[in-house]
N, C-alpha and C positions, 0 to 999 in steps of 0.2 A: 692850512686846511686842504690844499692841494697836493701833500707829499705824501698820500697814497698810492693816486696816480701814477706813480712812479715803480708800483712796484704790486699792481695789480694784474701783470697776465697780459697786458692789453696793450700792444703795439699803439696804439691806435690816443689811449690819454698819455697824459705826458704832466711833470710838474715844470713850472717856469719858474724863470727868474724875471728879478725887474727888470726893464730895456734901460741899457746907460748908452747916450748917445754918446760921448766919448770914452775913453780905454777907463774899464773900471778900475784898475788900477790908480786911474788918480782920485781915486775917490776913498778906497779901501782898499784892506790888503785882500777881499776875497769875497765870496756867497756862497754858502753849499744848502746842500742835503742829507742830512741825516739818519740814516737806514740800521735799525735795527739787525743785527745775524742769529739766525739761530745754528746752535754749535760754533764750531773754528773754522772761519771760511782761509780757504787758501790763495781765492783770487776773489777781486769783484769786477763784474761787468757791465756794460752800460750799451745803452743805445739812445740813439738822439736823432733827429730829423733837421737837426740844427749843428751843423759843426764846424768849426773853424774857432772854439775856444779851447784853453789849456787848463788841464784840470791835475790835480793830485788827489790821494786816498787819503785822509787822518784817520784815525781810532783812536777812543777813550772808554772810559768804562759806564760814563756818564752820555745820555741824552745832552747833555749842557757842557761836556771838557771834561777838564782842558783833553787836546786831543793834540797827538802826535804822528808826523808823517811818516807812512808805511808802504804805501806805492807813489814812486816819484810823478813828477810832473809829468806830463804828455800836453800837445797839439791834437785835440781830437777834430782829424782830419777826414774821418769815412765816417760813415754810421754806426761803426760799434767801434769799443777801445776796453780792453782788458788791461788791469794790474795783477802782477803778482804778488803777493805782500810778503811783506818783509817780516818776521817771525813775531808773531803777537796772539793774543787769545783776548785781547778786546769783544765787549758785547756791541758796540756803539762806530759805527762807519759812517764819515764824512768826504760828501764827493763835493770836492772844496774847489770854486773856478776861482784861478785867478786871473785870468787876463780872457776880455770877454769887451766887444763892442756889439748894442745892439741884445739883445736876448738869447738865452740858450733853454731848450728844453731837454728835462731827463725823461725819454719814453719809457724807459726800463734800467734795475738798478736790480743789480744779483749779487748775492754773495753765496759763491760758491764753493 
């Protein structure tokens, strides 16, 4: 109910994840966000107020999958972190964390 937030104009909300106190990795292989594109985005962007988790891009055609990875993983280490994606016309993008201690929020999620 909070992944609008993520993609409303507004630095300022932001969508979260649970807080896992140890490496969510041993828990699951992942948690994302699901952002609709309109047209064929070429990149997506992000920003976050929280960083120090590793995230990759999925697309599928589906809100539900299956989805496949299209901008590789990253260490999102500043405040913002761009993919370039890998050649797809997917409607349906997944900012998929994998490796995250602690909570990450998405301030903004573009597909540009």
């Amino acid at each position: 109910d909070l992944a609008g937030l993520a993609t409303d104009g507004d630095q300022a909300t932001f969508w979260r994840t649970s807080t896992y106190r140890s490496q969510l990795s041993s828990f699951k292989s992942g948690v994302g966000l699901v952002v609709e594109a309109s047209g064929i985005p070429k990149q997506i962007a992000l920003t976050t107020d929280t960083p120090g988790f590793t995230a990759e891009v999925r697309a599928g055609d589906s809100p539900q999958g299956p989805f496949e990875t299209v901008g590789g993983s990253q260490v999102i280490a500043g405040s913002t972190a761009t993919w370039d994606l890998d050649s797809t016309d997917a409607r349906y993008y997944v900012i998929w964390i994998t490796q995250l201690v602690g909570s990450a929020h998405l301030n903004e999620v573009k597909a540009n």
